[in-house]
Structure formats: C-alpha cells, structure tokens
C-alpha positions, 0 to 999 in steps of 0.5 A: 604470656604464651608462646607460639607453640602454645598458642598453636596448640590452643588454636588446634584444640579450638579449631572444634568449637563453635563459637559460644559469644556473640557480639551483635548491634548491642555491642559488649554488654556486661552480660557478654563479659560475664558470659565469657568469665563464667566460660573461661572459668569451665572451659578455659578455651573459648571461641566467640564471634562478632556479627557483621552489624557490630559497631567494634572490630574482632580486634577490639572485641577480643582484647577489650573481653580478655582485658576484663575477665584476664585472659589471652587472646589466642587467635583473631581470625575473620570474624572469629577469636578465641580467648584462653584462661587457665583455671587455678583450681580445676585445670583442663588444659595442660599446654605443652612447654614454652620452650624458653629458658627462663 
C-alpha cells in the first residue's frame, strides 16, 4: 500500500510520460493486460488512457488492470491513470519513505 508521500512522488515522475495503454470500443482484452504486465515489469510506472468510445470508466479500467497484473493505482485523472508495481529483481524506483511507524 502506498503512502500519500509516495504516490505524490510516483504522480510526479509520471507527469512525463505519454500514456502507453489505450483502452478503446474493444474494451479490456487480454492483450491490453499483457501489455500492461509486460510494462510494469520494465517500467514499473505506467500511464494509460482510455478513449471517449470505451464502454468502462477510467475508474473501472485502472482498478480492474492493476487487480489482474498486481499493481497500484497511483492516479485517475480525467481520462488518464497511472499504475505502479515494483519490480523484485531489477528495481528502478526507489520511492521515498512512508513515514509511518510500523
């Protein structure tokens, strides 16, 4: 889970991408999830989008894609989300700390 210091460092780093999902008239295929797992494991930061003709809302589009490839929703803007999983094995984004006592 992700603290609100760490999400706000996430949405800054994402503020630079371009969205790399689309998510069209053809809803979410199991293309688009491999897609999305194949660039949370060399990413880790993604930024998606989903078209004005799509049937699911931004919402449902970026929690039901991070439910099936185990990531985070960082951000729904808009038409806009961006979607967070840390990589085990090859790290790239150390997020800075929660702040919490645990």
């Amino acid at each position: 889970m992700l603290s609100g210091k760490q999400r706000a460092f996430l949405r800054s780093m994402a503020n630079a991408f371009d969205p790399i999902l689309h998510i069209g008239k053809g809803e979410i295929s199991p293309a688009v999830i491999k897609q999305a797992d194949e660039a949370l494991t060399a990413r880790e930061l993604i930024k998606g989008k989903v078209l004005e003709n799509s049937p699911v809302s931004p919402r449902q589009a970026a929690e039901e894609i991070a439910g099936r490839v185990d990531a985070e929703v960082v951000q729904v803007i808009g038409r806009t989300f961006v979607l967070y999983r840390k990589n085990q094995k090859d790290t790239k984004i150390i997020l800075p700390d929660s702040g919490r006592d645990i």
